[in-house]
PAFI-952352 format. One record per atom (N, C-alpha, C): residue in one letter; x, y, z. Coordinates in steps of 0.2 Angstrom, whole numbers, plus 5000, padded with zeros to 4 digits. Layout:
N
AXYZ/...
***
This chain:
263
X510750565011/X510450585017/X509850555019/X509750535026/X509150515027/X508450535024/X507850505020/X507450495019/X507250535011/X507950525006/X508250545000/X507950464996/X507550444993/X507150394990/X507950344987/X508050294986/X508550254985/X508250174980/X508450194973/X508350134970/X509150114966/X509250054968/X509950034968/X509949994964/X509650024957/X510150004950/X509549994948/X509649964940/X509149954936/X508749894935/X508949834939/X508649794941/X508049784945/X508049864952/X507749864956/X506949904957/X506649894958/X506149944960/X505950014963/X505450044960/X505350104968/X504950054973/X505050064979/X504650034983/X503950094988/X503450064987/X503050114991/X502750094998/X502650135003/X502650105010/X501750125013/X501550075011/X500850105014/X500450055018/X499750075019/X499550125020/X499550175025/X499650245026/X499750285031/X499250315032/X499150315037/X499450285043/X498850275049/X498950205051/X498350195057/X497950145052/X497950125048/X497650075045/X497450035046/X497750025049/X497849925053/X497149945061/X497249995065/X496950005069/X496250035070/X496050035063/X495150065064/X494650035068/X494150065069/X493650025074/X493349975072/X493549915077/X493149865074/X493549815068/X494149855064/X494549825061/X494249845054/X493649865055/X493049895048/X493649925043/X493749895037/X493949945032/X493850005031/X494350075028/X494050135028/X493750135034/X493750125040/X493550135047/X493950205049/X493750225055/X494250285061/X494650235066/X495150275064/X495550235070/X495850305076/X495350275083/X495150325087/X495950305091/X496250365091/X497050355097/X497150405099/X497450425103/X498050495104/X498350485101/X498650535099/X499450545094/X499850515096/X500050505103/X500650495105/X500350395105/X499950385104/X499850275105/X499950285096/X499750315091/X499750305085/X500750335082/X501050375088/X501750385085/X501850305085/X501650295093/X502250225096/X501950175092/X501250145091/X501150085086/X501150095081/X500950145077/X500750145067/X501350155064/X501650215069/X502250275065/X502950225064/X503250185067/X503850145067/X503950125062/X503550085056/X503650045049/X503750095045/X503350155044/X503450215040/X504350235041/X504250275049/X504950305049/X505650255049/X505550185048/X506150145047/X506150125040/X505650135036/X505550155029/X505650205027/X505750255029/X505950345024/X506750315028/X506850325032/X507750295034/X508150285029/X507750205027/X507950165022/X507950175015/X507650245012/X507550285007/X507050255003/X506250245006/X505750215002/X505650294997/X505350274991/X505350314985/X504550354989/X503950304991/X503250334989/X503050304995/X502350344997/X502050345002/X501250334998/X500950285001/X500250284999/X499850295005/X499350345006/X498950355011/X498250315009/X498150315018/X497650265018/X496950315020/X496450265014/X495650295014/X495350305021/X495650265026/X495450285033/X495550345038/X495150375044/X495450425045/X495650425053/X495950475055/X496050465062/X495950515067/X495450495072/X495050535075/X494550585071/X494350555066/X493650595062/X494050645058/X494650615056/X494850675050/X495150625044/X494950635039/X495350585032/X495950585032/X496350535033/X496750525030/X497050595024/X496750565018/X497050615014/X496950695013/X496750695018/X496650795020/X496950805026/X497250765028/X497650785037/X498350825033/X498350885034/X498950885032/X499650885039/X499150895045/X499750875049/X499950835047/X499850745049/X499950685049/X500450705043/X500150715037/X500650705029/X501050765026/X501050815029/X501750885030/X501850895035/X502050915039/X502150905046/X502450875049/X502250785049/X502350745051/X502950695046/X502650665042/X502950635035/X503550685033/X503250725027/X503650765026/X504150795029/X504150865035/X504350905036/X504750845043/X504650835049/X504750815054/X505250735053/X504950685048/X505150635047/X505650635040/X505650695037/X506050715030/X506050685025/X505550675025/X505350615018/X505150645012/X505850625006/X506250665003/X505650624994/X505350574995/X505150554990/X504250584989/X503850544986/X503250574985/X502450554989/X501950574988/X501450534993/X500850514987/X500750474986/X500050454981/X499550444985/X499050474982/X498350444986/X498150364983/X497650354989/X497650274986/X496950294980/X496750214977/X496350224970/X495750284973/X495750344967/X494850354970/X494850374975/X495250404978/X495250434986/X495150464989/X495050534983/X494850614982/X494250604983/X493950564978/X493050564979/X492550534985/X493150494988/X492950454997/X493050515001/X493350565002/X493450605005/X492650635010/X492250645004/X491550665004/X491050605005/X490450645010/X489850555008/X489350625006/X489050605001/X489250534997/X489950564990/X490050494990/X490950504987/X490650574979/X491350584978/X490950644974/X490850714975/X490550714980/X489950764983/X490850824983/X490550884979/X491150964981/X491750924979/X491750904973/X492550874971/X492950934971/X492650984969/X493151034969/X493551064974/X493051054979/X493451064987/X493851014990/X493850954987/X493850884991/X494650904987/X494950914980/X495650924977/X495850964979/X495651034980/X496151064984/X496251084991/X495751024996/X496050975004/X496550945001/X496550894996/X496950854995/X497750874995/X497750924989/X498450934986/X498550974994/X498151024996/X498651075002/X498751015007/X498650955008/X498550925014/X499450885014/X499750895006/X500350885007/X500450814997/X499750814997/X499850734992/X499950754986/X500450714982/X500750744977/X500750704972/X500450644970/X500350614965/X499450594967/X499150584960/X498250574964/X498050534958/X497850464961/X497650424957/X496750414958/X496650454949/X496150464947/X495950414940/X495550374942/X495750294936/X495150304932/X494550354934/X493850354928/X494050454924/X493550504930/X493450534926/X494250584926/X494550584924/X495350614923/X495350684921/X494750694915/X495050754911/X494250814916/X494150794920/X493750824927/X494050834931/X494550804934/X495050834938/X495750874935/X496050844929/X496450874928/X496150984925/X495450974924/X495351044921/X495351084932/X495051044934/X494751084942/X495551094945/X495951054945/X496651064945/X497151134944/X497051114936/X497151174930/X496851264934/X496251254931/X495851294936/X496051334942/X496251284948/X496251334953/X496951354954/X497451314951/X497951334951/X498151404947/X497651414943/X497651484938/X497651544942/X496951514947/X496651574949/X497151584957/X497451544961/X497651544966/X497551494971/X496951464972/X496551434974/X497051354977/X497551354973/X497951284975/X498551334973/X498951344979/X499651374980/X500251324975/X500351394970/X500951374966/X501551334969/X501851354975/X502251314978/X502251234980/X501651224981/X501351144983/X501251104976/X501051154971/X501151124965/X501951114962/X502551144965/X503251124962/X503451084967/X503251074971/X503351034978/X503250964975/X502850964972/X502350884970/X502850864964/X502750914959/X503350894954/X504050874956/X504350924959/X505450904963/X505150834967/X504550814970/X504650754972/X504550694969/X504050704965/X503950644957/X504450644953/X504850704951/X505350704947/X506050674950/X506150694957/X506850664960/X506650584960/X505950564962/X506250474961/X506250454954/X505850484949/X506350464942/X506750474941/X507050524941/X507750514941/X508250474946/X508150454954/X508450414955/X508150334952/X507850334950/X507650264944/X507850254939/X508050324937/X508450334930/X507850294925/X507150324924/X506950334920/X506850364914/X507350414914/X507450474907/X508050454904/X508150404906/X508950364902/X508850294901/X508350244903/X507950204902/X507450184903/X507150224900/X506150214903/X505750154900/X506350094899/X505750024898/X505949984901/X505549954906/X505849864908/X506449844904/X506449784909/X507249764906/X506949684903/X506549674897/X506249594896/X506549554898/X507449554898/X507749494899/X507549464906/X507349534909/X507049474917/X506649464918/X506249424914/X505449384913/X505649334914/X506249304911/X506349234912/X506349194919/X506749264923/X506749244932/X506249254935/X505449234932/X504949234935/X504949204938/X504649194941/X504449124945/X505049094946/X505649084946/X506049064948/X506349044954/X506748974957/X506648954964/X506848994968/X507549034967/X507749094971/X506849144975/X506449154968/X505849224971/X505349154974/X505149084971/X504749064975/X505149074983/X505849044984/X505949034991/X505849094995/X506049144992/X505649204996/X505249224997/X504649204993/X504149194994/X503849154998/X503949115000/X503849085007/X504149075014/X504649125011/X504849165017/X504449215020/X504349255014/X503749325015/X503149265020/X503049205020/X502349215020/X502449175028/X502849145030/X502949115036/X503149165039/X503649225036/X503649285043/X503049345045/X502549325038/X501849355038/X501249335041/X501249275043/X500549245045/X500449255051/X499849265054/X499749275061/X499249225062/X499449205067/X499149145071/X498449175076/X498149165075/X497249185082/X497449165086/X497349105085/X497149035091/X497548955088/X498048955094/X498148905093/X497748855097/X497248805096/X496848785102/X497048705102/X497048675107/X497248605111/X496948535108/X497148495107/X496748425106/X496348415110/X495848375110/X495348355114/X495348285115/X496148265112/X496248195117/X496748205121/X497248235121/X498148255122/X497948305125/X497648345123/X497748425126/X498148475125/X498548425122/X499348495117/X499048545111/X499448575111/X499148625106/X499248605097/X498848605094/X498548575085/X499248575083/X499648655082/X500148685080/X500948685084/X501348655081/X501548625076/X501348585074/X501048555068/X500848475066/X501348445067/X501048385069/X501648315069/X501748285062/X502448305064/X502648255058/X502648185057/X502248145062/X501948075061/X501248075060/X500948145059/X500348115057/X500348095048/X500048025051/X499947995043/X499348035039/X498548075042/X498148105036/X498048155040/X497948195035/X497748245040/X497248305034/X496548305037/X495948315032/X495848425032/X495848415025/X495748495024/X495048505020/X494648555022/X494048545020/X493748645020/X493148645016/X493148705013/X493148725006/X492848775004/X493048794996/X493548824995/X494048844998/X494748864998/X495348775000/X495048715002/X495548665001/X496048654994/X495648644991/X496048624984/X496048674979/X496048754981/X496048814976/X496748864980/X496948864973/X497848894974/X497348954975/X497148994968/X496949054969/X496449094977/X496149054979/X495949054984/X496149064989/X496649014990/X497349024995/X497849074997/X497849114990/X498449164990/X497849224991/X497349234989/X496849284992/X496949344985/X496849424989/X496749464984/X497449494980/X497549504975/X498249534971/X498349484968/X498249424969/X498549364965/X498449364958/X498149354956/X497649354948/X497149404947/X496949464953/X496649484953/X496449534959/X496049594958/X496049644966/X495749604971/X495449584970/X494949544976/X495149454977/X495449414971/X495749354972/X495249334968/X495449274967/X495249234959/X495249184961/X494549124958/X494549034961/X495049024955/X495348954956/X495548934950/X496248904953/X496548864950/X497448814950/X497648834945/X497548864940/X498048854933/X498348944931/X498648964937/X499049014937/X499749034935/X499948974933/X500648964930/X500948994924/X500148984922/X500349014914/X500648964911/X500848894913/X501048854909/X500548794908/X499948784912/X499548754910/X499548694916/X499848714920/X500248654925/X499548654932/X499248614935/X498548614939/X499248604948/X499248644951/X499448664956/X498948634962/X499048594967/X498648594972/X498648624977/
***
């Protein structure tokens, strides 16, 4: 059934589709920005990759630190029950992105007590808390005792964290499979890999020669030199940007892990 989390065999991954939602659209393009739109410009531009991803049975949803028309991201619960959940029937789980409880507030932190149970009623069902852990797991513990976080949103969080392990078949083999280390880097995933990055690039400005007048791009395949310049010229790590070797991206050529200098 439509939007039933789907991982197809043990070779494959959960895939997660983020960030939700309006990300791309904040003011100014500012990170963590407001992305100011009517509902119905954010269904027609943002909402389309989400719901042709819950279709496709994505496992997870990562919401994003941004928020839309001055409300967080991760305390909308229309947007993330409502919309996600209920309307779009997306049958897997919702993760906050890193630390996201505590961005809720400025300054971050500030009424975490309050800020977790926004969080979890707003529909979010996994919370990544990467420092103080056993701070939230007691505030959690806590208000669930007392009522304060409805025991239904708490089984709601579980049947959905539980159902993609089990379609991952994690409780019957809950460790990688090492033999496919060896297919790292191999030509099959480089060629994908640049397939990902040619249907990913986006071009500003193609601008014109200022002898010719034709436009720069596509290069000519006659040109004999052609000069590249900058601290990102001769740096792979540089070039591939953040997640490479690193959250924010890493200077360096020698990413192979075989000791091989890459230009």
């Amino acid at each position: 059934p439509t939007g039933i989390p789907v991982v197809a065999g043990p070779k494959n991954v959960a895939g997660c589709a983020k960030h939700f939602v309006g990300d791309g659209g904040t003011r100014h393009g500012i990170n963590e920005n407001n992305t100011v739109l009517s509902f119905h410009d954010l269904m027609r531009i943002h909402m389309p990759p989400y719901y042709d991803a819950v279709i496709k049975g994505i496992a997870s949803v990562m919401i994003s630190y941004s928020s839309w028309n001055g409300v967080k991201m991760h305390e909308n619960k229309y947007l993330i029950t409502q919309i996600l959940k209920d309307k779009m029937r997306f049958r897997g789980f919702v993760i906050t992105d890193w630390q996201a409880v505590d961005k809720i507030t400025t300054p971050p932190h500030k009424h975490y007590y309050h800020s977790i149970q926004e969080t979890i009623h707003a529909g979010i069902d996994m919370v990544m808390v990467p420092y103080d852990y056993p701070e939230f797991v007691a505030d959690v513990t806590a208000q669930a005792k007392r009522g304060a976080i409805n025991m239904d949103r708490i089984n709601d969080a579980v049947t959905r964290i539980l159902r993609v392990k089990f379609a991952m078949g994690l409780f019957e083999n809950p460790l990688p499979d090492h033999t496919l280390v060896a297919q790292l880097g191999s030509k099959p995933h480089r060629e994908l890999a640049r397939e990902a990055v040619r249907k990913s690039l986006v071009l500003l400005k193609n601008g014109k020669g200022k002898k010719d007048g034709k436009p720069v791009l596509p290069l000519s395949k006659d040109a004999k030199k052609i000069l590249v310049v900058g601290t990102h010229a001769h740096d792979l790590g540089l070039q591939c940007g953040g997640w490479t070797k690193s959250w924010q991206g890493q200077s360096g050529n020698d990413f192979t892990g075989q000791g091989h200098d890459h230009p």
